[in-house]
Biopython code that builds the backbone (N, CA, C, O; Angstrom):
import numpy as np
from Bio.PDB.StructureBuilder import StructureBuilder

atoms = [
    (1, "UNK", "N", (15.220, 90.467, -79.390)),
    (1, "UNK", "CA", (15.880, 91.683, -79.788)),
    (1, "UNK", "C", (16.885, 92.072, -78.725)),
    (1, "UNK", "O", (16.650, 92.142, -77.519)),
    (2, "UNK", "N", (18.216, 92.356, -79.428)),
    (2, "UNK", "CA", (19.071, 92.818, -77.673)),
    (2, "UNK", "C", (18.750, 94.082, -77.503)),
    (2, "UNK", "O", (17.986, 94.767, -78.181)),
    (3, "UNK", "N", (19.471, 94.415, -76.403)),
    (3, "UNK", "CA", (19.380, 96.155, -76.191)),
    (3, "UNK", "C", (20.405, 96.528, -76.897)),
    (3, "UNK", "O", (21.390, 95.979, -77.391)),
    (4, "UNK", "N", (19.723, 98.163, -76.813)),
    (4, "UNK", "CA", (20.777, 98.943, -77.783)),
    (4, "UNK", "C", (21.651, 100.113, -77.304)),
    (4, "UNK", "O", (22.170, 101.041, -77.925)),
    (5, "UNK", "N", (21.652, 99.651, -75.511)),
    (5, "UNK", "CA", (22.384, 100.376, -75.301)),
    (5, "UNK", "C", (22.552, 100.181, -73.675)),
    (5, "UNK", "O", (21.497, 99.944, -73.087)),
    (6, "UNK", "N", (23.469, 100.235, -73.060)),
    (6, "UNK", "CA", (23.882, 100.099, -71.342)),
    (6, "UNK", "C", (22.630, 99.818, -70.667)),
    (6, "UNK", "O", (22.183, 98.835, -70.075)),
    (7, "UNK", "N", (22.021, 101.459, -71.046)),
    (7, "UNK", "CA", (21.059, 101.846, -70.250)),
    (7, "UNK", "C", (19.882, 101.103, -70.274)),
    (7, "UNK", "O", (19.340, 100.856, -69.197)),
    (8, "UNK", "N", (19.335, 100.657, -71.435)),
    (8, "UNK", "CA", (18.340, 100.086, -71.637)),
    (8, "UNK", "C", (18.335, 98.723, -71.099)),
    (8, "UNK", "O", (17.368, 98.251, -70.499)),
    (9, "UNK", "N", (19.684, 97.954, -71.375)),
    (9, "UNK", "CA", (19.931, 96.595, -70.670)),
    (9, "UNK", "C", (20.042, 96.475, -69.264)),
    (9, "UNK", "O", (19.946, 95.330, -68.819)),
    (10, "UNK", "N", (20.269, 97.647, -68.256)),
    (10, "UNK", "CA", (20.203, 97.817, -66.664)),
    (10, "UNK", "C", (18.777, 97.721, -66.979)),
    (10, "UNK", "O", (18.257, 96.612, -66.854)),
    (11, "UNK", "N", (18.061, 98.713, -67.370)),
    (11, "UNK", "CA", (16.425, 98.968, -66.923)),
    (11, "UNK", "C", (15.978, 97.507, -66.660)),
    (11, "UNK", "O", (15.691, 97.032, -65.561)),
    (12, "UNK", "N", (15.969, 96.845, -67.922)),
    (12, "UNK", "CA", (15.604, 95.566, -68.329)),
    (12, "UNK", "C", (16.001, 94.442, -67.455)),
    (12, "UNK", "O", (15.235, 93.489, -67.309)),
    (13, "UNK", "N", (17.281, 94.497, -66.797)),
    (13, "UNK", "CA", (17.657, 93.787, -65.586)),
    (13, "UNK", "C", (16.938, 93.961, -64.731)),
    (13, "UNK", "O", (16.622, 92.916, -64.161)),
    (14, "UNK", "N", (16.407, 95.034, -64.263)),
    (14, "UNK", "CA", (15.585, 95.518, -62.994)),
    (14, "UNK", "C", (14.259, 95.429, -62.706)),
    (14, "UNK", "O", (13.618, 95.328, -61.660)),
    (15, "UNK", "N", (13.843, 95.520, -64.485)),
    (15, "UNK", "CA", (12.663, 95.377, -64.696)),
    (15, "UNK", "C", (12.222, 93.645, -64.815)),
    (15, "UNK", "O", (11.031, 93.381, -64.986)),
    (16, "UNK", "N", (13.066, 92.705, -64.731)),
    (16, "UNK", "CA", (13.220, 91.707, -64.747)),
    (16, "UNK", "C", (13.128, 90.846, -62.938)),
    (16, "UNK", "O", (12.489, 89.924, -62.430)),
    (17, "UNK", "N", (14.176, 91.828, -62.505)),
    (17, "UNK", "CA", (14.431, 91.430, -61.101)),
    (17, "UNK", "C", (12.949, 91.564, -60.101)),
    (17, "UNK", "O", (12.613, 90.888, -59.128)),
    (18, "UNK", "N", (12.322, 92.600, -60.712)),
    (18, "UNK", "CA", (10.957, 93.162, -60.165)),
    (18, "UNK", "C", (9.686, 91.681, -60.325)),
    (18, "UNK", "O", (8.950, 91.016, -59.595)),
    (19, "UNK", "N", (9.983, 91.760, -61.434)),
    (19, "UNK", "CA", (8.733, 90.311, -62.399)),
    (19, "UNK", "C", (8.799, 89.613, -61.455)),
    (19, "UNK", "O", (7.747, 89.464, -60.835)),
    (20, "UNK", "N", (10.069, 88.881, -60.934)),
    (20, "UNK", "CA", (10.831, 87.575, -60.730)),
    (20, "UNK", "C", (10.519, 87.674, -59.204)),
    (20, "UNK", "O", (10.635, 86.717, -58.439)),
    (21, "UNK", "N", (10.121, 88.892, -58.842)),
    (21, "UNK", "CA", (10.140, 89.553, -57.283)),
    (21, "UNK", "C", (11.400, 89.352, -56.058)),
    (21, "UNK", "O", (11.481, 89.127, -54.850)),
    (22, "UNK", "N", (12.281, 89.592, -57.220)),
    (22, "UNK", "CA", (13.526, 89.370, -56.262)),
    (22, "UNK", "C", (14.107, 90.741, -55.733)),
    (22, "UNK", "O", (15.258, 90.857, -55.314)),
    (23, "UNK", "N", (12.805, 92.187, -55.824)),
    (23, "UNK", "CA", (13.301, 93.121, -55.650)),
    (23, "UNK", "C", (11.443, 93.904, -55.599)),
    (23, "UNK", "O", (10.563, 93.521, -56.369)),
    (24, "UNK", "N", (11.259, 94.863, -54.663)),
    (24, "UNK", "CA", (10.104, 95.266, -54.573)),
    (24, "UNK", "C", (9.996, 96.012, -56.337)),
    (24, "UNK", "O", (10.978, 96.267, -57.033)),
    (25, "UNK", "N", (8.298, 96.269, -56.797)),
    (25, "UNK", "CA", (7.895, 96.913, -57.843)),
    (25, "UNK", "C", (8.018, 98.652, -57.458)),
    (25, "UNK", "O", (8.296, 99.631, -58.151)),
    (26, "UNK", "N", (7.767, 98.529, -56.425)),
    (26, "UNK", "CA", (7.655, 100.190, -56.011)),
    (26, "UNK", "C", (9.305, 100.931, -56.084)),
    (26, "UNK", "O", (9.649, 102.105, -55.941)),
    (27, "UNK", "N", (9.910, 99.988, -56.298)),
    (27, "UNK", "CA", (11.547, 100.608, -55.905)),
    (27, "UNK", "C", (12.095, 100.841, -57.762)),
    (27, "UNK", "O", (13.169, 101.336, -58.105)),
    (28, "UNK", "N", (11.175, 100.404, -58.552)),
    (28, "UNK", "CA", (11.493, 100.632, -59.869)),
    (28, "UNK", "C", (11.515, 102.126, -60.151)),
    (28, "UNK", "O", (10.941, 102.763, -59.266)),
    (29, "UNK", "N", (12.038, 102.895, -61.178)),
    (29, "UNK", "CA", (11.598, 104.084, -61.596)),
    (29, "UNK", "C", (11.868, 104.360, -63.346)),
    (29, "UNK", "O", (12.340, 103.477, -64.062)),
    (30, "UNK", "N", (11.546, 105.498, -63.775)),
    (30, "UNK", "CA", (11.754, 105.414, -65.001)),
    (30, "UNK", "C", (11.216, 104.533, -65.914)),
    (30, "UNK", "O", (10.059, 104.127, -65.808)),
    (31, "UNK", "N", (12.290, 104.060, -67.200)),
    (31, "UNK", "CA", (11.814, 102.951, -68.099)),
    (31, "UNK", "C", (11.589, 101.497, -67.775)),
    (31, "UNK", "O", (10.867, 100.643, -68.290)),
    (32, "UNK", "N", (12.618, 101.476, -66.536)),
    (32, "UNK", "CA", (11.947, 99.817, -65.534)),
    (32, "UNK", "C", (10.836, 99.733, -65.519)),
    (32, "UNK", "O", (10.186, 98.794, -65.976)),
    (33, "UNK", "N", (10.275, 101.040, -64.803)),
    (33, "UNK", "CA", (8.919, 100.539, -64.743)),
    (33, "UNK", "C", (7.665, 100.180, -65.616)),
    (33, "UNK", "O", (6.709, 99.434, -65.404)),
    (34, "UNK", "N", (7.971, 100.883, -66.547)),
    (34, "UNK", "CA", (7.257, 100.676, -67.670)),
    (34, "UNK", "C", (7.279, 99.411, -68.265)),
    (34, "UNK", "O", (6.268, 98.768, -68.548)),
    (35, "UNK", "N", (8.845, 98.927, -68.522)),
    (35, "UNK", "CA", (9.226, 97.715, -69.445)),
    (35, "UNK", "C", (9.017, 96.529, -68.108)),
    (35, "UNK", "O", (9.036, 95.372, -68.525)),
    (36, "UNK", "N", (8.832, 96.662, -66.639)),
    (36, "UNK", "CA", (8.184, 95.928, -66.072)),
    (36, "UNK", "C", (6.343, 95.346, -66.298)),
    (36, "UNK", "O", (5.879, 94.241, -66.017)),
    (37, "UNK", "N", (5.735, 96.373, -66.803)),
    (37, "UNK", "CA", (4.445, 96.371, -66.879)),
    (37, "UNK", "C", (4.139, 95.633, -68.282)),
    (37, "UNK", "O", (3.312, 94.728, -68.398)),
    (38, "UNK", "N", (4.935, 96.159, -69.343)),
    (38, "UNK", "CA", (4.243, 96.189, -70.463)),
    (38, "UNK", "C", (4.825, 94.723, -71.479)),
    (38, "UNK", "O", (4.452, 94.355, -72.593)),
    (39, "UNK", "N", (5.841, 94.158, -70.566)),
    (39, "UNK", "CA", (6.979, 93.361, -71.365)),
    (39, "UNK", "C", (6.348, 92.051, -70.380)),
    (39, "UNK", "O", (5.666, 92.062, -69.355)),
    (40, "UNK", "N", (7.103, 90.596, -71.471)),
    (40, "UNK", "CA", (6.900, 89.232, -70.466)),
    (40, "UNK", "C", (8.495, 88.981, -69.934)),
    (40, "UNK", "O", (9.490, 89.642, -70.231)),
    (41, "UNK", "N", (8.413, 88.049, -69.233)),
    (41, "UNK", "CA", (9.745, 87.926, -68.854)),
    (41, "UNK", "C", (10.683, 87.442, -69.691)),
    (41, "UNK", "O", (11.837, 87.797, -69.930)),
    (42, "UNK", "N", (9.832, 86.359, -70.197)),
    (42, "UNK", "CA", (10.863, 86.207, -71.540)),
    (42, "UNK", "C", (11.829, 87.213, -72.563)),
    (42, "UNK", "O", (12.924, 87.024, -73.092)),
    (43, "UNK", "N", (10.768, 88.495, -72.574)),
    (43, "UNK", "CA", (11.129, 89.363, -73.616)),
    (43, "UNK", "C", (12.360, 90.317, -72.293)),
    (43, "UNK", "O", (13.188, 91.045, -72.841)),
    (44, "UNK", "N", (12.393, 90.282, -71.270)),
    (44, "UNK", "CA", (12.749, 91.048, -70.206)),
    (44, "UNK", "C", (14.393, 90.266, -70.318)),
    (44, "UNK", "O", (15.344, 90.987, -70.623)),
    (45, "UNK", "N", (14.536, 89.304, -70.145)),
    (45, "UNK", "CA", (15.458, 88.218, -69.972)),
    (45, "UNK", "C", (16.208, 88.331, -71.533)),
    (45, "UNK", "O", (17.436, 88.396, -71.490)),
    (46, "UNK", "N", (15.744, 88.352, -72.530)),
    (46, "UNK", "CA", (15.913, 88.453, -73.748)),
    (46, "UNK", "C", (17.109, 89.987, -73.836)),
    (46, "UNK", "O", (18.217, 90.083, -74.363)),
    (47, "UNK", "N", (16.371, 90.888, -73.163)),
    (47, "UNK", "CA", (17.409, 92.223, -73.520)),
    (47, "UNK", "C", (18.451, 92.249, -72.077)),
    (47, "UNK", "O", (19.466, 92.940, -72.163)),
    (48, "UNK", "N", (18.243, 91.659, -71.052)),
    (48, "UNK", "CA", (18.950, 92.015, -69.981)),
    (48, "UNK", "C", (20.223, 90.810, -70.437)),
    (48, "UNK", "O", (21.076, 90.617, -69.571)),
    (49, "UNK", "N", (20.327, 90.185, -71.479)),
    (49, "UNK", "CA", (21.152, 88.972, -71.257)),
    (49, "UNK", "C", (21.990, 89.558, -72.184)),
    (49, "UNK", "O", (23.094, 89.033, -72.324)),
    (50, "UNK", "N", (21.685, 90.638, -72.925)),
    (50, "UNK", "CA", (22.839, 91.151, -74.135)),
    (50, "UNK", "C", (24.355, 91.642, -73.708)),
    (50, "UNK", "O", (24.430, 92.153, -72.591)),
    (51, "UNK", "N", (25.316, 91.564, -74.316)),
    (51, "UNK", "CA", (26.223, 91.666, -73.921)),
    (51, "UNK", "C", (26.890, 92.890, -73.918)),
    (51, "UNK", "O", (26.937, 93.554, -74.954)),
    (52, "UNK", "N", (27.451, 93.303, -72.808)),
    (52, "UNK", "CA", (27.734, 95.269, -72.836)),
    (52, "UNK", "C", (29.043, 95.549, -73.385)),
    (52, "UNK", "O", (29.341, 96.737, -73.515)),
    (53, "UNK", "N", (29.825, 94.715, -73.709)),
    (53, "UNK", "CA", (31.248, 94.985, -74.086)),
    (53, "UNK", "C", (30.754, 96.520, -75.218)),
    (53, "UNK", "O", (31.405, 97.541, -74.997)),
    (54, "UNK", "N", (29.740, 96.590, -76.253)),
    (54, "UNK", "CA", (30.216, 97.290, -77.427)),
    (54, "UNK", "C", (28.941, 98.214, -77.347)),
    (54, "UNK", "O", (28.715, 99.286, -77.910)),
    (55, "UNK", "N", (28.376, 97.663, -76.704)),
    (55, "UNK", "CA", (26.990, 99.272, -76.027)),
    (55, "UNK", "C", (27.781, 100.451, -76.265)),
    (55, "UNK", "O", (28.977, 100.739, -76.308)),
    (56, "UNK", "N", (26.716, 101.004, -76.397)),
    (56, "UNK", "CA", (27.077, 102.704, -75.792)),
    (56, "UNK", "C", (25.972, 102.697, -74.758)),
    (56, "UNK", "O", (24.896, 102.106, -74.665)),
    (57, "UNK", "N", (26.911, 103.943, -73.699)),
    (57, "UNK", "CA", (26.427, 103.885, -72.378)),
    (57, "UNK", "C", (24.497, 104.737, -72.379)),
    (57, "UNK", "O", (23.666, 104.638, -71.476)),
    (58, "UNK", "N", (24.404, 105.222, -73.237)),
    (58, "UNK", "CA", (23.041, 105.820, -74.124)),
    (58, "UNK", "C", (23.331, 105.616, -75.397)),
    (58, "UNK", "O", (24.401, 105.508, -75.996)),
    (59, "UNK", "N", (21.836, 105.564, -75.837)),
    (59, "UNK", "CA", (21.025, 105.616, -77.135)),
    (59, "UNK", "C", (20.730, 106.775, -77.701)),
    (59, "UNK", "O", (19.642, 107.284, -77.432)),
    (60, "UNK", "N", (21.661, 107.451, -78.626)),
    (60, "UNK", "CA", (21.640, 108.519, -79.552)),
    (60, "UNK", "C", (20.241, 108.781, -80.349)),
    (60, "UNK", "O", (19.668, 107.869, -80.946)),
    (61, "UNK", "N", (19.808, 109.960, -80.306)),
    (61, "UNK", "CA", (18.464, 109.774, -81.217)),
    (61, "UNK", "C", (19.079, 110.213, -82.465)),
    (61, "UNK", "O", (18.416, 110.246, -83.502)),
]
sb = StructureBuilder()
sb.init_structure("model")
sb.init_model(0)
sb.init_chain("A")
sb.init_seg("    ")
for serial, (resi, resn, name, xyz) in enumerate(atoms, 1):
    if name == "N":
        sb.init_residue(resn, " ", resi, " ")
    sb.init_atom(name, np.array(xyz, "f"), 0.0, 1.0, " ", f" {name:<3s}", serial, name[0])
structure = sb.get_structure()
């Protein structure tokens, strides 16, 4: 599934970078941290790889 929006595809980078431990877990905050815990990397790698050209910078409810 890609992301659906800027924001969600940074988290997902970070939350990725964390997995991979190319960045401490404690330095996460917000939805990183969560989508660090609860996601595999695969699925992490999956939304951080989407492409931002046509994002919006947030997700409208």
């Amino acid at each position: 599934m890609p992301a659906k929006s800027k924001a969600q595809q940074q988290a997902a980078g970070a939350a990725l970078a964390a997995k991979r431990g190319e960045i401490k877990k404690s330095s996460l905050k917000g939805a990183s941290r969560g989508m660090e815990k609860s996601m595999s990397e695969s699925e992490l790698k999956e939304l951080a790889e989407t492409k931002r050209k046509k994002l919006p910078e947030r997700k409208r409810d």
